[in-house]
C-alpha positions in Angstrom: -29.6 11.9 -1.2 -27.3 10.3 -3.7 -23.8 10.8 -3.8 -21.1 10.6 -6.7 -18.4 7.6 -6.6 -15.2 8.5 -5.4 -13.3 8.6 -8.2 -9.9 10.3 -7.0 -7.2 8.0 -8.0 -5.2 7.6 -4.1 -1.3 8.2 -4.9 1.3 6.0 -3.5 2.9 8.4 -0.5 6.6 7.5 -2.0 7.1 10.0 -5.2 9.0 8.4 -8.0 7.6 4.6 -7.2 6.5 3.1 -10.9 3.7 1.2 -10.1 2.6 0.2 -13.8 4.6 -2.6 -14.1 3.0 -4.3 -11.2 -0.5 -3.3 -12.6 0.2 -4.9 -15.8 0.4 -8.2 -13.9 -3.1 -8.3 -12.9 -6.8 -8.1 -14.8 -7.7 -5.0 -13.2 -9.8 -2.1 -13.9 -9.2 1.6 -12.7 -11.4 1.2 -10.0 -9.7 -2.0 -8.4 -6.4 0.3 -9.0 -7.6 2.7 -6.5 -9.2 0.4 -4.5 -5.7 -1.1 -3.9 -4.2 2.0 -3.7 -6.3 2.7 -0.8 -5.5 0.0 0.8 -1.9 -0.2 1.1 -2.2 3.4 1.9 -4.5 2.6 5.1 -2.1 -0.4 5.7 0.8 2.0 6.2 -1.4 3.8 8.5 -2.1 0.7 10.2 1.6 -0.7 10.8 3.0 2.6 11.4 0.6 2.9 14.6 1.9 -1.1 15.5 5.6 0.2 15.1 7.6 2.4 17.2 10.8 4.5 17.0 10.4 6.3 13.4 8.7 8.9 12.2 5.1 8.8 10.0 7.1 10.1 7.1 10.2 8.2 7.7 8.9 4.7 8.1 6.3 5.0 5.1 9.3 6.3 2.8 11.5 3.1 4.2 8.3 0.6 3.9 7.4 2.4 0.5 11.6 2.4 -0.8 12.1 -1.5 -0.4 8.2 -3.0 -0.9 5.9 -0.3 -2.3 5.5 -3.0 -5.4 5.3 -6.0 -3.1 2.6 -4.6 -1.0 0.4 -3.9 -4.0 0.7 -6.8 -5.4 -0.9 -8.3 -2.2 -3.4 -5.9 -2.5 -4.8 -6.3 -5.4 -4.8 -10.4 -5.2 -6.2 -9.7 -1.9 -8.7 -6.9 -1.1 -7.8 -7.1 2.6 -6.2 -4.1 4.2 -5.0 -5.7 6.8 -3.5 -8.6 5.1 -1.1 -5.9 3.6 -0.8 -4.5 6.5 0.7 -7.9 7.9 2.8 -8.8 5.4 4.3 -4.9 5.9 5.2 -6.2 9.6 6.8 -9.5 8.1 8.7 -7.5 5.7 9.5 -5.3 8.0 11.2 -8.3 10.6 13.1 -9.7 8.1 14.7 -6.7 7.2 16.0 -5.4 10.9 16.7 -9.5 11.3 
């Protein structure tokens, strides 16, 4: 049996983050778009479970507020979740150092 694509385009979880300008930066297609999307929003999932003391919804709105851009960038020069999810943790030690 054959299924369709999916072709849902993944939101970022922060409303209000402009993400167009750091599309524009990169030769991509809509389908890398969402790809990337997907993956910083598994990354969150990933470094949320590594973290400890906030909330789901409060650390992805902190993570999202400061390096939404940042992390998309990574991900769509590198289509590794986890290296996003990485350089979350990183971000995330130099800003409580």
């Amino acid at each position: 049996m054959l299924t369709a694509p999916d072709t849902t385009m993944p939101l970022p979880p922060y409303p209000g983050l402009c993400i167009l300008e750091t599309v524009e930066c990169h030769d991509v297609d809509g389908a890398q778009v969402r790809a990337a999307l997907r993956r910083v929003n598994n990354a969150l999932d990933i470094a949320w479970d590594a973290e400890g003391g906030l909330t789901k919804e409060q650390f992805t709105q902190v993570v999202c507020h400061c390096f939404y851009n940042q992390l998309l960038d990574q991900a769509l020069r590198r289509p590794s979740t986890y290296a996003v999810a990485f350089l979350i943790e990183g971000l995330l030690t130099e800003l409580s150092a």
